[in-house]
N, C-alpha and C positions, 0 to 999 in steps of 0.2 A: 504494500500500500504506500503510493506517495506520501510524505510528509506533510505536505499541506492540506489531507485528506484528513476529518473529522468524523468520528462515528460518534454517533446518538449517545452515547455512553461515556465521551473523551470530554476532558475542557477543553474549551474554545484559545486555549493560551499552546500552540505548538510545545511537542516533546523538548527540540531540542534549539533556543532560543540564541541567537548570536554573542559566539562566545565570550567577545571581549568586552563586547558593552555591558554585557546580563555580568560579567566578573568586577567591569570597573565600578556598578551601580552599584554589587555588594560590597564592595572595596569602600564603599566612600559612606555607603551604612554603616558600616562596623566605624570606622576613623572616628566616626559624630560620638561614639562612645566614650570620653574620654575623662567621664567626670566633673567634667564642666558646665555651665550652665547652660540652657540652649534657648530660644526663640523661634518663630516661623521663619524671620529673616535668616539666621545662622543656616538654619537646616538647606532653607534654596539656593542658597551661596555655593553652601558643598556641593550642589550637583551643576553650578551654573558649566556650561559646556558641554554636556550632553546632549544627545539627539532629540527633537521634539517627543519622542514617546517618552523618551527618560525623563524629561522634564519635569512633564505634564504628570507622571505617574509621583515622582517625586514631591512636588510642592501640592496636588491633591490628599495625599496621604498621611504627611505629616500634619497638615492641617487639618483631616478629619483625625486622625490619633488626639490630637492635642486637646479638640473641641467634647472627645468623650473621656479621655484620663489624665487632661492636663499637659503641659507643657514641662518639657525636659526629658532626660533618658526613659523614662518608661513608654513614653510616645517612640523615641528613634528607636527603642525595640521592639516597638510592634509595629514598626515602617521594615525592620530587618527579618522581623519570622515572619510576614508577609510577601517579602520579596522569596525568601527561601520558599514560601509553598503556593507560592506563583510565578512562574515562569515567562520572563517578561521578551517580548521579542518587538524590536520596529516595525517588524512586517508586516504584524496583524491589525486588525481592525480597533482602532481606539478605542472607541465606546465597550467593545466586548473586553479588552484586557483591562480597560477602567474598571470596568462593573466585576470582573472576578478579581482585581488584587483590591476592593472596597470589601467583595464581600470577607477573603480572607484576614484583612486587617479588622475589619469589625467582630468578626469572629475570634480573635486575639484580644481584641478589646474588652470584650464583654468577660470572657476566662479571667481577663487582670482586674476587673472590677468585682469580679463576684469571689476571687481569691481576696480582696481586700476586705471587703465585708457579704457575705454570704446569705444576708436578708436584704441587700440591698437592691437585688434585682427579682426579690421574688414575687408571685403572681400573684393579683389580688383577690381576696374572699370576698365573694359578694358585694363586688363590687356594680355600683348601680349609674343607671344615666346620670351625671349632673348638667343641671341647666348652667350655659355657659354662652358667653358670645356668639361663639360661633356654633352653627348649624352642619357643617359639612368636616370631612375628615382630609380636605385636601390644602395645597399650601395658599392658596388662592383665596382659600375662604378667611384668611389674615387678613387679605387686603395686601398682598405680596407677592410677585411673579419669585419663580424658581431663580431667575437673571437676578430679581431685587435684593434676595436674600445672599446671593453670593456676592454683589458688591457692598452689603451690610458686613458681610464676613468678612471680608480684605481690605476694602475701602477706609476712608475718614472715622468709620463708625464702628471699626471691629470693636475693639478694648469695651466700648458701650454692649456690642452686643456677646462678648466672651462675658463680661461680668454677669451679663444677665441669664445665660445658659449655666456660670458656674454656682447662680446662687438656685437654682431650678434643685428639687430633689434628684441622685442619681436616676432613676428608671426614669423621670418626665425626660432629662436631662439625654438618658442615652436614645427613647425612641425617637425624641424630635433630632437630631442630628443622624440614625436610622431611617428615618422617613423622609425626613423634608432637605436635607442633608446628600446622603448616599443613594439617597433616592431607590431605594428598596419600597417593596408593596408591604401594603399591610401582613398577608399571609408570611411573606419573605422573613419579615421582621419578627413573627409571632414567633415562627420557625430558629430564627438564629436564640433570641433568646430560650427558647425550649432548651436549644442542645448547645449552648454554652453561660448560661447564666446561674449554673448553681443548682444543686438540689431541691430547693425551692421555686425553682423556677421554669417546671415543669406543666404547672398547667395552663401556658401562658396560652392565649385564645386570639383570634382575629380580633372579635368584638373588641377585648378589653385592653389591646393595643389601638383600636379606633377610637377609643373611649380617652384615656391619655393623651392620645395626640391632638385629638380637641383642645384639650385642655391646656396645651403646651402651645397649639397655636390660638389659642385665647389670650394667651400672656404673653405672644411675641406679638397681635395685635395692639395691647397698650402700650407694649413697649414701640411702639409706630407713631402713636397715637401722643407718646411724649415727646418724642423726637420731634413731631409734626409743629407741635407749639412750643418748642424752645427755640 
């Protein structure tokens, strides 16, 4: 079978990824190790020179790590067992190597959250509608395009909207950067937290991931809503 042939059953990320770029991108993960303090600027520095797939895989990565376990070494180590269990190659299609090394980084992510405290990701009991701003489970119904939220992310207003995610409870905190974020489905999302968030955090359900993510963009709408009048 050619190498660029995919069966229903393979990831979408080629077996065997170009050697020296896929070596110099873990080469330059591991170096960010150092003990030192780090940033989102630090981290895309390290890779500036890379091929556009590097790049792009780079400074999306560390910035989603950062936005679910904080900023510094525990984030460039879940940029680095991402890179190892995702096989990254220029060749292939962007959006598909995006979306498998987001899901594998969030899948590390959620392991290092629920290693830290072990109730913090777990499912909720009877948990019921609450009445809330918004009406719908998508990002839109903020009052925010998917484009709006990631120039909120990087832009003039990150620090504003990093404080506001880090003061969010963990779970609100990991599904909205899950959902609205990595852009995973509801199912997607229920799914990752099943099988990486802890013993607890097994009977997690579509519903009560659409249920939270309301809730999460109810409060990233005032958080809009202050910005709007100041």
């Amino acid at each position: 079978m050619p190498e660029d042939t995919i069966t229903p059953n393979e990831s979408l990320i080629p077996a065997k990824p170009i050697p020296e770029r896929a070596q110099e991108f873990n080469e330059r993960v591991h170096d960010l190790l150092d003990g030192q303090p780090k940033d989102e600027a630090t981290v895309v520095r390290a890779f500036d020179g890379l091929d556009e797939m590097f790049d792009l895989i780079a400074a999306g990565m560390y910035s989603m790590a950062s936005m679910l376990v904080g900023e510094g070494e525990d984030s460039i180590r879940l940029v680095e067992t991402a890179v190892a269990n995702v096989e990254l190659s220029s060749s292939q299609d962007h959006a598909e190597t995006r979306k498998s090394s987001r899901m594998a980084l969030c899948a590390a992510a959620l392991d290092t959250l629920a290693k830290r405290d072990e109730a913090s990701l777990a499912a909720p009991e009877g948990l019921e509608h609450a009445a809330t701003c918004i009406g719908d489970d998508e990002l839109d119904a903020a009052g925010v395009s998917s484009e709006e939220l990631e120039r909120m992310i990087a832009g003039p207003d990150r620090d504003r909207v990093r404080n506001w995610l880090e003061s969010l409870p963990t779970i609100l905190r990991a599904i909205f950067v899950l959902r609205a974020v990595a852009g995973f489905t509801t199912n997607e999302t229920a799914e990752l937290l099943r099988e990486h968030g802890g013993p607890q955090a097994a009977g997690w359900s579509g519903d009560a991931v659409r249920e939270l993510f309301r809730q999460g963009l109810c409060s990233l709408a005032s958080q809009v809503l202050q910005a709007a009048t100041h």
